[in-house]
N, C-alpha and C positions, 0 to 999 in steps of 0.2 A: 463105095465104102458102106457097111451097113450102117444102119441107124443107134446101133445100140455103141458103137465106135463113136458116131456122130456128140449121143449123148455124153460121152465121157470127156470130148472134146471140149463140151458144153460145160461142164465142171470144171476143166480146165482154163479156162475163161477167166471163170470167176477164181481162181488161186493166181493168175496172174492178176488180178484186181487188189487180192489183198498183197502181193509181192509189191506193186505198187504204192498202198499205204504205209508196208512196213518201213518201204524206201524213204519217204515223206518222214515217218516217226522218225528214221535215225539219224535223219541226217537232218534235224531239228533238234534232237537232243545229243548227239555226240560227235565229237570231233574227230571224227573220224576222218580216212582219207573222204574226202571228198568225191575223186573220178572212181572209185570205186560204189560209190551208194548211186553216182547219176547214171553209171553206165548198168549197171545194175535194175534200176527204175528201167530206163531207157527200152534194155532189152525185154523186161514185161509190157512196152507198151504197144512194143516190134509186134511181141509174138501174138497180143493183143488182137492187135490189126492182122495178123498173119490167118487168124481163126475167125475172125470177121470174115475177113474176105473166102479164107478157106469153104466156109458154110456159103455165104455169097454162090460162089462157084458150083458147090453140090446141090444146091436148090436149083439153081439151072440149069445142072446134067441130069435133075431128076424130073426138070421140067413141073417145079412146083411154084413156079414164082409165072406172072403173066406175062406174054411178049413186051409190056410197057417196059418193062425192069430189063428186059434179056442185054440190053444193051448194056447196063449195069453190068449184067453177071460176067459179058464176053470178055471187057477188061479186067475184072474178079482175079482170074488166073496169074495175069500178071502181076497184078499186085499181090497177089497172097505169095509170087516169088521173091520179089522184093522184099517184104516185110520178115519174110524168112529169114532169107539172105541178112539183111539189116540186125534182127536178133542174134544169130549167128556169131557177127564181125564184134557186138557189143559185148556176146559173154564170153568172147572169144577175149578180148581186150580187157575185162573186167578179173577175168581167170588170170592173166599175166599181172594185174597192177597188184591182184592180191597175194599172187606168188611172189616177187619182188617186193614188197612189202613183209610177209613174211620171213622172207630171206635177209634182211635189212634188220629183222627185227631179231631174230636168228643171230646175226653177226656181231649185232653190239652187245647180246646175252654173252656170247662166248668172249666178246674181248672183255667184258665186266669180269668175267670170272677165271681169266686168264692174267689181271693185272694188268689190263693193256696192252698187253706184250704181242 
C-alpha cells in the first residue's frame, strides 16, 4: 500500500475519534434509541483498532519496526481481521435498528394521519 494511502488512513483514524465523541454527546443529551448511538460508538472503536492494527501490520511488511516488535506485528494481521469483521457486524446491525426505527416511525405518521384507521 503506498504511503500516501497509508496517510489518508491516518486521517481516518482520527474521524473515527470524533465519530466516537459525537456518540458520547448524543447519547448524553438525547433520548434517543439507545442500541443505536452504542453500536454506532462501537463500530468507530472496531474500525479504530482495525487501522491500529492495519498500520501495525504495514510497518512489518515494510520492515520498519525492529525484530523486538515483529512479533507484535505477526499477530497485527489477525487482528486487524477481526476488528474489521467486528466493525462490520456493528454497522451492519446499527443500519437495521435505524431502519426499523424509521419504519416504526413512518407507520404511526401514517396511522395519525389516516385516523387510526
Amino acid at each position: 500500500m503506498s504511503t500516501a494511502r497509508k496517510a489518508l488512513k491516518l486521517a481516518r483514524m482520527l474521524e473515527d475519534l470524533q465519530a466516537i465523541r459525537e456518540s458520547v454527546r448524543t447519547l448524553k443529551s438525547s433520548r434517543r434509541i439507545i442500541w443505536i448511538v452504542v453500536l454506532r460508538a462501537l463500530a468507530a472503536v472496531f474500525e479504530l483498532a482495525y487501522y491500529y492494527f492495519d498500520h501495525v501490520e504495514w510497518l512489518n511488511r515494510n520492515q520498519l519496526v525492529d525484530s523486538a516488535k515483529s512479533q507484535h506485528a505477526a499477530r497485527a494481521s489477525f487482528r486487524s481481521s477481526v476488528f474489521w469483521l467486528l466493525n462490520a457486524v456493528c454497522d451492519a446491525l446499527a443500519d437495521t435498528f435505524t431502519y426499523n426505527a424509521l419504519r416504526c416511525a413512518c407507520s404511526r405518521n401514517s396511522c395519525a394521519q389516516d385516523g387510526g384507521r
